[in-house]
N, C-alpha and C positions, 0 to 999 in steps of 0.2 A: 141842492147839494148832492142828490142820490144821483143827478145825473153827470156831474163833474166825477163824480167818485168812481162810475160805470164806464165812465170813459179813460178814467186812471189805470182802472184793473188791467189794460191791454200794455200799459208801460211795461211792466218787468217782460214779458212777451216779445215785445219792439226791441229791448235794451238786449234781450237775449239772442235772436235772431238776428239782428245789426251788428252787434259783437261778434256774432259768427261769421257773420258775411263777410266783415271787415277783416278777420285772421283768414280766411278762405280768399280773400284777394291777392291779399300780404304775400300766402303761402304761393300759388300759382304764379305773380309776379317774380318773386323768388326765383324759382323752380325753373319761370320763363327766361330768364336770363339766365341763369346758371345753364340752362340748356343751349342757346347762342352762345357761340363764342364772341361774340363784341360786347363792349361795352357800353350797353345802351345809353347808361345815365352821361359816360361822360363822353360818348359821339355825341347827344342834346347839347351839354354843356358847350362844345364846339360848334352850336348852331344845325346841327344835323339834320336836317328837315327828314331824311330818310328813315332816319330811325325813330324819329318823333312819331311819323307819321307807324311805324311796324307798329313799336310799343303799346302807342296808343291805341292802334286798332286792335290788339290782342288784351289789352284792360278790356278796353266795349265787347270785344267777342267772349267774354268771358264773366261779364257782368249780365249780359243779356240773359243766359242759361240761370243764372245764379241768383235773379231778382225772379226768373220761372220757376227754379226750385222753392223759392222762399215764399212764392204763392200761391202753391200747389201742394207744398209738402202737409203732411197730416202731424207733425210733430218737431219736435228739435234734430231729433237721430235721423230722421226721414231725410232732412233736410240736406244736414251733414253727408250724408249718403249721396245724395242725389249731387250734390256741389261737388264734392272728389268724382264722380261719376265724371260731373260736367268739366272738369279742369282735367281729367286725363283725355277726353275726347279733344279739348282745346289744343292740348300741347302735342296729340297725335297730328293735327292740321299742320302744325309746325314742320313735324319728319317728316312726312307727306309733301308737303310742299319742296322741303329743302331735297328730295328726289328728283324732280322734277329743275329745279334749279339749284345746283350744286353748288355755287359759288355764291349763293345769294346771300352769305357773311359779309365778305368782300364787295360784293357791290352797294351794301348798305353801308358801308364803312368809307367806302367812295362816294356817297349820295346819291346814291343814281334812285332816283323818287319813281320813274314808272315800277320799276318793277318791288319796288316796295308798295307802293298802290293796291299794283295784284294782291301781293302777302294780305295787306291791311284789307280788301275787299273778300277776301278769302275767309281771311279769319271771324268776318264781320256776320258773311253768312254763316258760315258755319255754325257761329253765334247765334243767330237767328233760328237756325232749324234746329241746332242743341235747344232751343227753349220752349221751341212748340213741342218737341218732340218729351219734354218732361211734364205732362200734366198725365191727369188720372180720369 
């Protein structure tokens, strides 16, 4: 029983930090869209492979960091911290990007799947080195 019970202790802990993550995705998905001008959910809803494929890759680029923050961090605040850290680095790949291709609303809105590719490969790494880049 001591060891069902030692193993329970880590619940409220899990439920705290998963609760957090899960508003910390909400918020940057939010935020990620509201920052595009299209309408991601309902280009999907029209079959949009284009934007399936952005959106998606910017959930993953942004989960990546955020599952690094969550197993790195020394506390709840830390974490928090570290998570907005990692979702303004994510949504800067974004402006950055959209420099570089200026019209790239439009052409996701037209489907045009390479050059949403790049975005989703972009964002992915980014992903990837936002999360090595948060450990201690």
């Amino acid at each position: 029983m001591t060891l069902l019970t030692a193993t329970l202790a880590g619940l409220i802990p899990f439920l705290m930090y998963f609760a957090t993550a899960l508003i910390l995705l909400m918020l940057f998905m939010a935020l990620y869209m509201r920052m595009t001008p299209n309408d991601e959910v309902a280009l999907i809803k029209e079959n949009n492979a284009a934007a399936s494929v952005v959106l998606s890759a910017a959930f993953i680029g942004f989960s990546l960091p955020l599952a690094s923050a969550a197993a790195n961090s020394i506390n709840l605040i830390d974490f928090l911290i570290w998570g907005v850290i990692a979702g303004i680095a994510q949504l800067a790949v974004y402006q950055v990007f959209k420099r570089f291709y200026p019209l790239i609303s439009e052409r996701i809105s037209r489907g045009e799947i390479a050059v949403s590719i790049k975005l989703a490969g972009i964002s992915v790494t980014v992903g990837l080195l936002n999360a090595a880049c948060i450990t201690y």
